[in-house]
Each structure stands twice: as structure tokens, then as C-alpha cells.
TINUVEX-597518 format. One record per residue (C-alpha): x, y, z; chain; residue number from 0; residue in one letter. Coordinates in steps of 0.25 Angstrom, whole numbers, padded with zeros to 4 digits. Each point is the difference from the previous one (the first is absolute). Layout:
<sites>
xx_yy_zz_cadena_num_residuo
X_Y_Z_A_NUM_a
...
</sites>
This chain:
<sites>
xx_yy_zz_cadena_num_residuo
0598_0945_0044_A_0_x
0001_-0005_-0013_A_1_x
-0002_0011_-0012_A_2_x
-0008_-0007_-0007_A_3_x
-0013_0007_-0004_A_4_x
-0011_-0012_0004_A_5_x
0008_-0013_0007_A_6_x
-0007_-0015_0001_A_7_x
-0007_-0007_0011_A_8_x
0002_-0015_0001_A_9_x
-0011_-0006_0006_A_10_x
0010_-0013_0007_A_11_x
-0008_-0010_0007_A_12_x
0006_-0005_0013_A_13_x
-0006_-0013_0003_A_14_x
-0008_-0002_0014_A_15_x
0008_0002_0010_A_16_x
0014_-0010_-0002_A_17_x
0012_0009_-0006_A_18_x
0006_-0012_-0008_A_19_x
-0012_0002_-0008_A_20_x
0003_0013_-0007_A_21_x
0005_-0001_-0015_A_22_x
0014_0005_-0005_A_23_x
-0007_0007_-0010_A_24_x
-0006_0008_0015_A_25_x
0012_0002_0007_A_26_x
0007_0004_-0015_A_27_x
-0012_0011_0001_A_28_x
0001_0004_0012_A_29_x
0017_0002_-0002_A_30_x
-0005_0010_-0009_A_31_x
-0010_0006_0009_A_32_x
-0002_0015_0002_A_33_x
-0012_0001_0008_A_34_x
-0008_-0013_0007_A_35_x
-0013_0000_0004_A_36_x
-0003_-0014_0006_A_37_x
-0013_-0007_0007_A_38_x
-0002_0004_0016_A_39_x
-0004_-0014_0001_A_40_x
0014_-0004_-0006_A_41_x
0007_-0010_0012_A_42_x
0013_0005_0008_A_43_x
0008_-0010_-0005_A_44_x
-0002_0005_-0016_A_45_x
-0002_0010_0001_A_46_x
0015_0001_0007_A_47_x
0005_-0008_-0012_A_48_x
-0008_0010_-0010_A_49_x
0009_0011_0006_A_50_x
0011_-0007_0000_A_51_x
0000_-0002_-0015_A_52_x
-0004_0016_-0002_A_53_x
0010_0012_0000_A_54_x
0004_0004_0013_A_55_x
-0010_0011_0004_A_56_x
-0010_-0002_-0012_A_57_x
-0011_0007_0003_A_58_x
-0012_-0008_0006_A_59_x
-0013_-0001_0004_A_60_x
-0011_-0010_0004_A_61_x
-0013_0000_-0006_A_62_x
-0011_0010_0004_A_63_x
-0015_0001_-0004_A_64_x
-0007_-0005_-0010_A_65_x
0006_-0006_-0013_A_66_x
-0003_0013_-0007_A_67_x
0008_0007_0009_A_68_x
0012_-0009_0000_A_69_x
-0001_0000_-0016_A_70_x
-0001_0014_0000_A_71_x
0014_0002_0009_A_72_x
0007_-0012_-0009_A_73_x
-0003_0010_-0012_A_74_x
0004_0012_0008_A_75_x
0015_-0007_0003_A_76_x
-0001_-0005_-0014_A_77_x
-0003_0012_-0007_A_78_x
0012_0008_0008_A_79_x
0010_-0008_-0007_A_80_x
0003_-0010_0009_A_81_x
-0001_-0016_-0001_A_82_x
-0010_-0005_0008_A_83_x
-0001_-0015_0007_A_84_x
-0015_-0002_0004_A_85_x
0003_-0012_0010_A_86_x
-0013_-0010_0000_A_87_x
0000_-0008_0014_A_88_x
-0007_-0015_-0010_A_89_x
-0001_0001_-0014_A_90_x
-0003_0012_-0007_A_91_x
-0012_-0002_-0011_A_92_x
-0005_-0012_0011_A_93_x
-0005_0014_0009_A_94_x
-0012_0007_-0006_A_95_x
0005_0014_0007_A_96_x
0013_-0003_-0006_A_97_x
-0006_-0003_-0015_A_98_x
-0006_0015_0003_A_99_x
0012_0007_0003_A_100_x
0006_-0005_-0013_A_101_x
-0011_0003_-0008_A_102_x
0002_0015_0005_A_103_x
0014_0000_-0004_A_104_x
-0003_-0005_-0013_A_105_x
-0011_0010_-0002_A_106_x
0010_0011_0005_A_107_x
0009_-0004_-0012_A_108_x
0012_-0003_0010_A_109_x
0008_-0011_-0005_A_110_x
-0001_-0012_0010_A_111_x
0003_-0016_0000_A_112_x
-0007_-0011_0010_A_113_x
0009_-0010_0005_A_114_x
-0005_-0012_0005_A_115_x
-0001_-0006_0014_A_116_x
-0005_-0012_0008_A_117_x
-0014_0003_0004_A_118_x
-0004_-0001_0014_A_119_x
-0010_-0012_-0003_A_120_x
0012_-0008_-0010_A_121_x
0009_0005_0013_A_122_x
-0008_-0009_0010_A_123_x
-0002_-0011_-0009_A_124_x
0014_-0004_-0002_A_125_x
0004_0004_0015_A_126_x
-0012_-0006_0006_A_127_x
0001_-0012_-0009_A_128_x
-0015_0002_-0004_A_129_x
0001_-0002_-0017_A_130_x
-0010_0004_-0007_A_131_x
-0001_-0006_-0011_A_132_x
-0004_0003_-0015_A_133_x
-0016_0002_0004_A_134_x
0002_0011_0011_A_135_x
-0008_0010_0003_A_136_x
0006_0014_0005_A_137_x
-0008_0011_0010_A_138_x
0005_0012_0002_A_139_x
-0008_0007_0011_A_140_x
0004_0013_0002_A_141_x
-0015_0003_-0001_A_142_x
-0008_-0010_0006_A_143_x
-0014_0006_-0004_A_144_x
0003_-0001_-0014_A_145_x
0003_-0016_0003_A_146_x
-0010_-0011_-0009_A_147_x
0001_-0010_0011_A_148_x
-0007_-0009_-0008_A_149_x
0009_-0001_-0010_A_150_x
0010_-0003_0011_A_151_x
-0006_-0009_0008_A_152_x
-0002_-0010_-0014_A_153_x
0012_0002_-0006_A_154_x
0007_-0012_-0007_A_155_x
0014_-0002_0006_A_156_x
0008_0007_0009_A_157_x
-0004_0014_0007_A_158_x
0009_0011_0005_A_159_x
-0005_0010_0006_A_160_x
0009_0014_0004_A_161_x
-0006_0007_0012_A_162_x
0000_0009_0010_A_163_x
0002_-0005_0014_A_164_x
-0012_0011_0003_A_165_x
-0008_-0006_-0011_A_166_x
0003_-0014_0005_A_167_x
-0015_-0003_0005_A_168_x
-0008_0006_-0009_A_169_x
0004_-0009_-0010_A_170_x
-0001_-0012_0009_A_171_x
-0014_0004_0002_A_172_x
-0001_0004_-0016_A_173_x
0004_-0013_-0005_A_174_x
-0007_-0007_0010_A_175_x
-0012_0007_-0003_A_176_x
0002_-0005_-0015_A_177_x
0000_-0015_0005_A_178_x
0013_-0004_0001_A_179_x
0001_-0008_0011_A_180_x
0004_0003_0012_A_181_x
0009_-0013_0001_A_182_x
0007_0003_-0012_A_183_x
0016_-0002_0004_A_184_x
0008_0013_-0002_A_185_x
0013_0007_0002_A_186_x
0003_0013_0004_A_187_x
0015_0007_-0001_A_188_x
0004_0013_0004_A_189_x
0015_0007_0000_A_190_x
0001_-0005_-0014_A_191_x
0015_-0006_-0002_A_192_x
0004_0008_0011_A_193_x
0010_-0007_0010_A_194_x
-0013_0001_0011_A_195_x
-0012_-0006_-0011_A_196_x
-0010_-0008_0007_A_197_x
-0010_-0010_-0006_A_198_x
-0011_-0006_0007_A_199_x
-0009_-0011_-0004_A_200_x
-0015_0000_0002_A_201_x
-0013_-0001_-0005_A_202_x
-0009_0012_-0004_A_203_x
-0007_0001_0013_A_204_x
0012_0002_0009_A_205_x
0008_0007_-0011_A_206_x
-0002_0014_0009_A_207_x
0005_-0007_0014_A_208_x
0012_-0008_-0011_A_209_x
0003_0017_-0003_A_210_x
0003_0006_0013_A_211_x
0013_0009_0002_A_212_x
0001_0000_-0015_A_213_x
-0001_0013_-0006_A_214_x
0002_0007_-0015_A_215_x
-0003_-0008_-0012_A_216_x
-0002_-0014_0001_A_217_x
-0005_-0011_-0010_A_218_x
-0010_-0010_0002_A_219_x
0003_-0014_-0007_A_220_x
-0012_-0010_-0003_A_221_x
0000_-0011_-0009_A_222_x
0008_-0014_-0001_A_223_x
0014_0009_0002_A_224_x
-0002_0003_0015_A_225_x
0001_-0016_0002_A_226_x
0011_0000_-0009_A_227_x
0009_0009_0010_A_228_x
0002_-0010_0010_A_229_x
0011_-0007_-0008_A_230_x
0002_0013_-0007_A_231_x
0001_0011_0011_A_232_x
0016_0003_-0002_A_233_x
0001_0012_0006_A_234_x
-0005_0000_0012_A_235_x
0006_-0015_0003_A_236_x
0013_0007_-0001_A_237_x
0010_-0007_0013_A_238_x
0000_0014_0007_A_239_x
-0013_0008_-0007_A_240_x
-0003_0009_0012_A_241_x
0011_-0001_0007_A_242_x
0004_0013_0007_A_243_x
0017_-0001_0000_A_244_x
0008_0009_0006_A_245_x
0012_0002_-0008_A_246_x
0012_0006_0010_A_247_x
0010_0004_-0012_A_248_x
0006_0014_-0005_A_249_x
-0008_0007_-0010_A_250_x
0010_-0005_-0011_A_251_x
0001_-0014_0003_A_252_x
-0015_-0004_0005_A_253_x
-0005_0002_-0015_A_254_x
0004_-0014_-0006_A_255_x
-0005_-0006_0012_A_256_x
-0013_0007_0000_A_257_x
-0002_-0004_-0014_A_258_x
0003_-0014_0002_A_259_x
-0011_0000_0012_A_260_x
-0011_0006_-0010_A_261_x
0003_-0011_-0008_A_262_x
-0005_-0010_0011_A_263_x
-0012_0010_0004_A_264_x
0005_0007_0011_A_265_x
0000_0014_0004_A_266_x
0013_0004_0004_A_267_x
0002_0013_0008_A_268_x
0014_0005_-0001_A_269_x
0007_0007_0013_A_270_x
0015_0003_-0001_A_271_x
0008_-0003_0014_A_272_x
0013_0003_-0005_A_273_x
0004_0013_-0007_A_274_x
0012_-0001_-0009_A_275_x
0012_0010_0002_A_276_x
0014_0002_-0004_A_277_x
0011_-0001_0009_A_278_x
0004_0009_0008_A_279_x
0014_0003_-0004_A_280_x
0002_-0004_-0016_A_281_x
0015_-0003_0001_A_282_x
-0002_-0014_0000_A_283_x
-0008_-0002_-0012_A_284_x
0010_0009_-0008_A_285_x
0009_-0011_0003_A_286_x
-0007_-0009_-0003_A_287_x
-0003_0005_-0014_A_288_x
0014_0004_-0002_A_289_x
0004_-0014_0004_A_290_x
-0011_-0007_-0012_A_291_x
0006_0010_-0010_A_292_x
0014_-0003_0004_A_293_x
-0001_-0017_0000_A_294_x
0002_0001_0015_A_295_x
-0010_-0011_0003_A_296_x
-0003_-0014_-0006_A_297_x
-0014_-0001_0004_A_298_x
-0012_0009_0003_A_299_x
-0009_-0006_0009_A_300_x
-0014_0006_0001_A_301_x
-0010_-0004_0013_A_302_x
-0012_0011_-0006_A_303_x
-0005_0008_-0011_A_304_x
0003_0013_0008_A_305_x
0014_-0005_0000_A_306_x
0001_-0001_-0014_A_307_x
-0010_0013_-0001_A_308_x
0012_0008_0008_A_309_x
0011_-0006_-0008_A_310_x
-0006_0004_-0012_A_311_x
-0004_0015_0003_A_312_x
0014_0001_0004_A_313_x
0004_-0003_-0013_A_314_x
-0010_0008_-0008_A_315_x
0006_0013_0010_A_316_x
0014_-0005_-0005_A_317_x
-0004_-0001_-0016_A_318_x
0003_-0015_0001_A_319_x
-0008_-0011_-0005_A_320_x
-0002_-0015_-0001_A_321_x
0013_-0003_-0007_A_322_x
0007_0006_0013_A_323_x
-0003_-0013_0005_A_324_x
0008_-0007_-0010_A_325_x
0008_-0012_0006_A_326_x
-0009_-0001_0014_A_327_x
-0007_-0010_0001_A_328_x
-0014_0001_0008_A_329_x
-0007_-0008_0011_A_330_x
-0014_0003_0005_A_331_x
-0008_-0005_0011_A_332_x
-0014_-0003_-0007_A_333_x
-0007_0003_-0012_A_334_x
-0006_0014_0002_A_335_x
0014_0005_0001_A_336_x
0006_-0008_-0010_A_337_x
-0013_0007_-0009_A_338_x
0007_0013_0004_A_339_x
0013_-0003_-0004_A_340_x
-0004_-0005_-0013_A_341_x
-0009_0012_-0001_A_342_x
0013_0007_-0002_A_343_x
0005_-0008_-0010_A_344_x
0009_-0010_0007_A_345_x
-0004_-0014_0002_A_346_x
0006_-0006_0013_A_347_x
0009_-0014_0001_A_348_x
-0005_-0003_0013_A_349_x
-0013_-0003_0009_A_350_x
-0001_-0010_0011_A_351_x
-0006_-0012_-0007_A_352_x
-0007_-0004_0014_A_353_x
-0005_0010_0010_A_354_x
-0001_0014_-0006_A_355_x
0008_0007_0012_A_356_x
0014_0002_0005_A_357_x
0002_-0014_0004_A_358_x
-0005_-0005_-0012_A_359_x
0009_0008_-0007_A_360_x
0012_-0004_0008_A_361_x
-0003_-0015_-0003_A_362_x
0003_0003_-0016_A_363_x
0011_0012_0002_A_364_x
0015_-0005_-0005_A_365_x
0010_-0001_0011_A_366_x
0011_0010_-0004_A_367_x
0011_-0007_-0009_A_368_x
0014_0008_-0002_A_369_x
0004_-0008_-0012_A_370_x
-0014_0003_-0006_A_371_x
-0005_0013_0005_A_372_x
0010_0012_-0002_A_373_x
-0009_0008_0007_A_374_x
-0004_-0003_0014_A_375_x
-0009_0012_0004_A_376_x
-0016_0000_-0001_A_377_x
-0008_0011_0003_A_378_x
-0013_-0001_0008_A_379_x
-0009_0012_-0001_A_380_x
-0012_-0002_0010_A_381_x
-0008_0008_0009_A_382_x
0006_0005_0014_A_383_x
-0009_-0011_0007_A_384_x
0004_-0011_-0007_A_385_x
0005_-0012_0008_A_386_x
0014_-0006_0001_A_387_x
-0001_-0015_-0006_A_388_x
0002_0005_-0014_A_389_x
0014_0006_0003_A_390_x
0003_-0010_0009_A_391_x
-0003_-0010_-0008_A_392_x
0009_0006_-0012_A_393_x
0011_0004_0009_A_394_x
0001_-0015_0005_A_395_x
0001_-0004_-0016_A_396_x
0011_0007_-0002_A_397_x
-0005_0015_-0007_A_398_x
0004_0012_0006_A_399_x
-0012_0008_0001_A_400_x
-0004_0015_0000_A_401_x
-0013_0001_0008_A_402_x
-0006_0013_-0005_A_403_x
-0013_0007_0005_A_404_x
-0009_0003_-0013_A_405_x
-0011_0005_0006_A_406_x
-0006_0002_0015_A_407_x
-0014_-0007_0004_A_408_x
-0007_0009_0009_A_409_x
-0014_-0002_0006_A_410_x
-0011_0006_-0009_A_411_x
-0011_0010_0009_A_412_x
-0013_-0007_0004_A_413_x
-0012_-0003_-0010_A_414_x
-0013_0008_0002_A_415_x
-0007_-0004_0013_A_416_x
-0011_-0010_-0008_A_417_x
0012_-0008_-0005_A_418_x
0005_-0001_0014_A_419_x
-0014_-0004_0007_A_420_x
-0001_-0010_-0013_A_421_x
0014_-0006_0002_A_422_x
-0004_-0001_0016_A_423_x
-0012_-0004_-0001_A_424_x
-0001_-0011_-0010_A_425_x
-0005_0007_-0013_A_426_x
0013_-0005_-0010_A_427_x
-0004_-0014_-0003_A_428_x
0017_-0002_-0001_A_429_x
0011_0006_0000_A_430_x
0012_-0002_-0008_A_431_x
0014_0002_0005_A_432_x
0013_0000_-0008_A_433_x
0010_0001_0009_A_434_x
0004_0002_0016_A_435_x
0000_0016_-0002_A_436_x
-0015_-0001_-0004_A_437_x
-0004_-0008_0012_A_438_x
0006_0009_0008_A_439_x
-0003_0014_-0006_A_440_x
-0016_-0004_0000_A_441_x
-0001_-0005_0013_A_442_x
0008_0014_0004_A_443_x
-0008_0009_-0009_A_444_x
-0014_-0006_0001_A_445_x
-0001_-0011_0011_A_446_x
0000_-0016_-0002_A_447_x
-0010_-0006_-0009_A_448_x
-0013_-0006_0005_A_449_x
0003_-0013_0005_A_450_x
-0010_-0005_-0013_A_451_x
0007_0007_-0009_A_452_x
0008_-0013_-0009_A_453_x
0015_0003_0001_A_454_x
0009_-0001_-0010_A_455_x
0014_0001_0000_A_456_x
0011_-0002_-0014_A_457_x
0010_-0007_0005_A_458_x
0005_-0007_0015_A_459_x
0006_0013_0007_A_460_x
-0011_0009_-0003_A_461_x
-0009_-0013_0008_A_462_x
0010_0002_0010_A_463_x
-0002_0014_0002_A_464_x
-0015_-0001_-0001_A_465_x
-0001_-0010_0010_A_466_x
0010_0006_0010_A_467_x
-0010_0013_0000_A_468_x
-0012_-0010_0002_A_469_x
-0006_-0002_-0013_A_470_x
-0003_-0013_-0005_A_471_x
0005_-0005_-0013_A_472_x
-0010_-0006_-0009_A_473_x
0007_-0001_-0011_A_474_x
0013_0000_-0007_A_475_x
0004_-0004_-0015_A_476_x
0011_-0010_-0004_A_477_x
0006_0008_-0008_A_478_x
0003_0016_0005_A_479_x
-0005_0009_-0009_A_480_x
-0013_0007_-0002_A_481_x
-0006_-0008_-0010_A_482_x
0001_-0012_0008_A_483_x
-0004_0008_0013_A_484_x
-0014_0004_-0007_A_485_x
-0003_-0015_-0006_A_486_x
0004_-0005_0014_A_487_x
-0010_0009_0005_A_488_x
-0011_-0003_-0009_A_489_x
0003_-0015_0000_A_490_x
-0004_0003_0016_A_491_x
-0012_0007_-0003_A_492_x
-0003_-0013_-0008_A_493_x
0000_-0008_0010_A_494_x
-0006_0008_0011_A_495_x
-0012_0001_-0007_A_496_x
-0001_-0015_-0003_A_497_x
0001_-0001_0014_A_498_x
-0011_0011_0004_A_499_x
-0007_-0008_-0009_A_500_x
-0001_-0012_0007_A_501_x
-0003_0007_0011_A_502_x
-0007_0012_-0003_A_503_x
-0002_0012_0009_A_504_x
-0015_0001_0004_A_505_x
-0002_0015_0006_A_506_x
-0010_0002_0008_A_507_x
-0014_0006_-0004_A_508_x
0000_0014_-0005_A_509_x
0018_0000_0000_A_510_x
0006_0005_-0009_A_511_x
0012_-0006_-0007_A_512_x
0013_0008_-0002_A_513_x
0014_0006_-0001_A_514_x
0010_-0013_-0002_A_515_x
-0011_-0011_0003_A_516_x
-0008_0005_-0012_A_517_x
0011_0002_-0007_A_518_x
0008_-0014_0001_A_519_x
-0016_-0008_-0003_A_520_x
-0002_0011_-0012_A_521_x
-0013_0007_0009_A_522_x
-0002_0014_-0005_A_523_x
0003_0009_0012_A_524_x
</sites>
């Protein structure tokens, strides 16, 4: 706790609902913070990056009570010295509750700033694609009964409207009431830039049956801007928006992959089958450290970013450092581990110029040369499963190779049971595999996929693997790597769709749609 006699509260407006949306001036705040106090509304996902930009084991709390209440425990926190983040789910002064709250600070005579945010209602019109315009009017309904739905209903422009799912029908019938008509086109969002936002189009009279399953705050849309979405609608046209993806990676690896997904509009779900050890005896890798130090070896030949993880701790325990390196030069099999080897300081000679994978790489390694190459020795650090071709290969070029296991791959334990009923039963949309471990370890951990899950697998022998098991490979990338892996995928959500298009499903009366089907045509599940 800070000794400060009276600390500061920052009121940080966190946008509606997407975590790329907060400020750096928010997240510098929030590195400084000393006690948190954030909307219960907040959605998982921010509020996880929220935390993730705060001290470790700030203290935190979600919003209770009335805005009096929650002022008075930001003036509490403040005045006992600590620096306070009041973290706004929209935009601070767009919220009348949260106007109140800084107005009690500022009576309280605690020093405070307002950073600004993207309003829920500016949220949904960039995300939706409904532009508002210069004439615009904006509603916020937290009170319907104070509402002059007069004024509403002949407003000049565009109308946006915030609301309570709850209060949805009474201002239907308000504004019906005041003569708008009930043909007037309209849109209605909910989820505001979250990765599950849903927008429907509909008139007024069927804005409450457009509405159903959405909940919280949503914002109604009505004027010229809701026609405009159409060609405007980005978000939600995204290739893989909705998709549910199973992503069978170790906690480590599976982020950049993620990452890439949400950029496309899937919702990856992330399920380690491999657990990463050491191996079991260390004698090899400190001979293989030795040998680097002492000019034992011409090349290093790195299959995985584990292999150069392991090579590189050992180092660190040894007090060694890039410059041990000196005089190797470095293969890698892919991009992501060549990333990781540059991530050290080291940038590699070689990658296979074709097929990111062992043959690939053989096709571009140097045959050995005794007049060229004084040393003839390479060291290949990989993991204990790893197959024979690369050695093989090397050997058959001439190189002496010292084969060291770096790390052990062990099966990960199961997932929770609703991950393993969803796998089983068809609730991942896709599922991504980046090698013939992963294939494997999920069908032995959790089950083969649902036989309409798409399938995708990085390279030929993880397609192999999935097909000698009985999946069926959907699709596979030119190009082995992650990146390609995710646009090959999205490129087939592309296609799928055109072709559900032109045949579109017609469930029958009263169905519902969804898991993968609602997700692949977009359908709200």
C-alpha cells in the first residue's frame, strides 16, 4: 500500500466489449494500478486483458449497488492512499451512472482523470457497419419512462438507441405509440465488438422476435445507416466469424495460432495433448552444449521451437549466451522456429525454400565437402519422438550427426468432460492440427472429432496420420506453417459458405439451427 496520504482514481474507459480497444493511455493506468474496481457487466475476455495489464494480485473488485455506493468505495480506496483504476465497460461520460460517480469524486475533492473509450453505440456502428452520420441522434434508455418518444420517433438522421434486452418491448410499443411506423427498417446488435456480436435486420414490428437469445445491453439502429450495413458489415462477414476451432497445441505454442484465428473471426478453444518435459537423463545435452562451445559441430539443425527452447535454457544454466554460437551455422524447419532462433539473437542460414519439413529441408542442405568443410559434425536437438528421415537424410549427405533428445513429448491428461462430449459430438466447427503427435494425443485424450468437424492438418504426414485414425482431411496449406494453415482454413470457410449458399439449408418448422452448421452460414446459435 502506498503511503501517500489521499491517492487518485482514473476513471479508464474500456470500450464495449473487444480488448483491442482499450487505450495505451488505459493499460499505462492500469500498470500503475493499486486497487481496481471494474464493471460486473465487463466481458470475460477484457476483462482478462484488464488483469493482464494490472499488478499481479492488485486488489479488485466488480461493481456493487448504486452509483453512490460504488463512488463512495472509489473515494474509500482513494483516500487510503492507493491509486485507484475505476474500469468503465463503454465509454465513461457516455454513461449517466458513470457521469455521477465522477461527479462524487470530484465533490469528495479526490484528485481524478476521465480517459476516453469507444462507446457502446460508436462500438456498434463501426463493427456492425451501420454509420451514423453527422445528423444522428443518440438514446440512452437506462430509464425508459423518462423517454420523449416523440422526439425519437421524428428525429432527423440517424437514431441509436442503448437498451436493455428487458426493456426491448417497451420501447417497441413506445415508439410505435408515437407513430413511427411499424415498417420502419431497423437493426439491432448485441455483444458489442465482442468475438460472439450478432446483428439482425428487421423492421419495428418484428424487432422483439429479431431480439431473441440476446441479452444485456443492445442498441437499436434506425435510419439510412441500417441499409448501409449490408456492404458495410466487416465484422461479422469475417471468413471464420463464429467458428468454434479447437486448437490441439501446448499452452505456450497455441497462443500465436489463436491470435491469428480471432483475426478471421473464430473462437479458438485452446487444449494442450502434449505436455513438454526434459529428458530424462541430462548427459546428452551437456554434451551437446560442450560440443557448440568447443567448435565441435559445423551445423545446428533445429526441427522446433522446444528444441531451441531446451538448448537455450541449457545455456542460460551454464552462464552462456548467443555468442557461444559463434562459428555454427543454423538450419530450421519452418518459420515459427526460425522466429525462436532469431528471438535469441541469431538469425539462421538456412530454411527449406519448398516444404517446410524434414524433406524440405534436405532438398536445400550441403552435401558434406572435405576440402570445404573442416568440420563435418551437426548437432540435431529434437524431441524423443521425432522420426528418422532427418538423420538419415544428413548421414546419406555425408555429416556425421549427433541425434540428442532435447525434450520428451508426453500425452497431456484429458480436457473437462464438456470439451470431450463437444469434440465427440460435433460441437468444434474445426480443428486444427500441427503435427502427427496432436492427431494422435487428441483422439487418445478425448476421442475422434465429429465426423462435421472440418479437419485440418499443416503439412502431408500430419494428413497421413489423421487419415490413418479415420479422420478425414479437409484441408491442408501449401506452405507448412501456421499462418498458411489458418488462411487455408479460412479460404475453405470461404468457399463452404458460397456453396451452402447456393444451396441453403431449409430446416424444418420450429428447428433450430446450430453448433458447426450455424456456424459455418454465420447463424447465431
Amino acid at each position: 500500500m502506498s503511503s501517500r496520504a489521499t491517492g487518485a482514481v482514473t476513471f479508464a474507459s474500456a470500450g464495449p466489449g473487444d480488448p483491442g480497444l482499450l487505450t495505451r493511455r488505459a493499460l499505462e493506468a492500469l500498470a500503475q494500478a493499486e486497487h481496481v474496481i471494474y464493471d460486473a457487466s465487463t466481458p470475460e475476455d477484457l476483462l482478462a486483458s484488464v488483469f493482464s495489464a494490472a499488478p499481479e494480485e492488485v486488489p479488485a473488485r466488480a461493481t456493487e449497488g448504486s452509483p453512490p455506493d460504488i463512488a463512495q468505495a472509489v473515494i474509500t480506496a482513494a483516500r487510503g492512499g492507493s491509486r485507484v483504476v475505476r474500469v468503465i465497460h463503454g465509454d465513461a461520460l457516455s454513461i449517466p451512472g458513470i457521469l455521477s460517480e465522477v461527479e462524487s469524486v470530484a465533490r469528495a475533492g479526490v484528485s481524478f482523470e476521465v480517459l476516453p473509450g469507444v462507446s457502446h453505440i460508436d462500438g456498434v456502428a463501426s463493427y456492425a457497419g451501420t454509420p451514423l452520420g453527422a445528423v444522428r441522434t443518440l438514446v440512452d434508455a437506462s430509464d425508459v419512462s423518462t423517454l420523449d418518444f416523440k422526439a425519437i420517433a421524428g428525429a432527423i438522421g440517424s437514431v441509436a438507441i442503448t437498451v436493455d434486452a428487458l426493456d426491448l418491448a417497451a420501447i417497441q410499443a413506445g415508439l410505435l405509440d408515437a407513430g413511427l411506423p411499424e415498417t420502419a427498417p431497423l437493426s439491432i446488435t448485441g455483444e458489442a465488438t465482442t468475438e460472439i456480436q450478432f446483428t439482425a435486420q428487421s423492421t419495428l414490428r418484428g424487432v422483439t422476435d429479431a431480439a431473441v437469445g440476446l441479452v444485456g445491453r443492445l442498441v437499436i439502429t434506425i435510419g439510412q445507416a441500417v441499409e448501409q450495413r449490408k456492404q458495410l458489415g466487416w465484422w461479422e462477414s469475417r471468413a471464420l466469424y463464429g467458428w468454434k476451432v479447437l486448437v490441439p497445441r501446448t499452452k505456450e505454442q497455441a497462443g500465436a495460432m489463436s491470435a491469428r484465428l480471432r483475426v478471421w473471426g473464430a473462437i479458438p478453444c485452446e487444449v494442450p495433448t502434449i505436455a513438454v518435459e526434459p529428458p530424462r537423463t541430462p548427459a546428452q545435452m551437456e554434451r551437446a552444449v560442450k560440443g557448440l562451445v568447443d567448435g565441435r559441430y559445423a551445423w545446428t539443425v533445429f526441427t522446433s521451437a522446444n528444441s531451441v527452447k531446451a538448448i537455450w535454457e541449457k545455456f542460460a544454466e551454464h552462464g552462456l549466451d548467443a555468442r557461444h554460437f559463434g562459428g555454427v551455422r543454423i538450419a530450421c524447419i519452418g518459420e515459427a522456429t526460425a522466429a525462436a532462433v532469431r528471438a535469441i539473437g541469431i538469425e539462421p542460414e538456412l530454411l527449406p525454400s519448398g516444404e517446410q519439413s524434414s524433406a524440405g529441408l534436405l532438398e536445400d542442405f550441403p552435401p558434406f565437402d572435405r576440402v570445404l568443410d573442416p568440420i563435418d559434425r551437426v548437432l540435431l536437438p529434437r524431441a524423443d519422438i521425432a522420426t528418422e528421415t532427418l538423420a538419415a537424410g544428413l548421414v546419406e549427405r555425408g555429416w556425421e550427426i549427433d541425434d540428442v533428445t532435447a525434450y520428451r513429448t508426453v500425452r497431456a491428461s484429458p480436457p473437462a468432460a464438456e470439451i470431450r462430449d463437444a469434440i465427440k459430438s460435433g460441437g468444434f466447427d474445426a480443428v486444427l492440427f500441427t503435427s502427427s503427435s496432436t492427431v494422435r494425443n487428441l483422439v487418445g485424450i478425448a476421442g475422434k472429432p465429429h465426423a462435421r468437424t472440418v479437419i485440418a492438418c499443416i503439412g502431408p504426414k500430419t494428413a497421413e496420420t489423421a487419415q490413418e485414425v479415420g479422420l478425414r482431411v479437409d484441408v491442408q496449406p501449401e506452405t507448412a506453417d501456421v499462418e498458411s494453415l489458418v488462411e487455408a482454413m479460412a479460404q475453405y470457410a470461404v468457399e463452404l459458405r458460397k456453396k451452402m449458399a447456393a444451396a441453403p439449408i431449409k430446416p424444418r418448422r420450429g428447428a433450430k439451427i446450430q453448433g458447426p452448421t450455424a456456424g459455418r452460414l454465420g447463424i447465431r446459435s
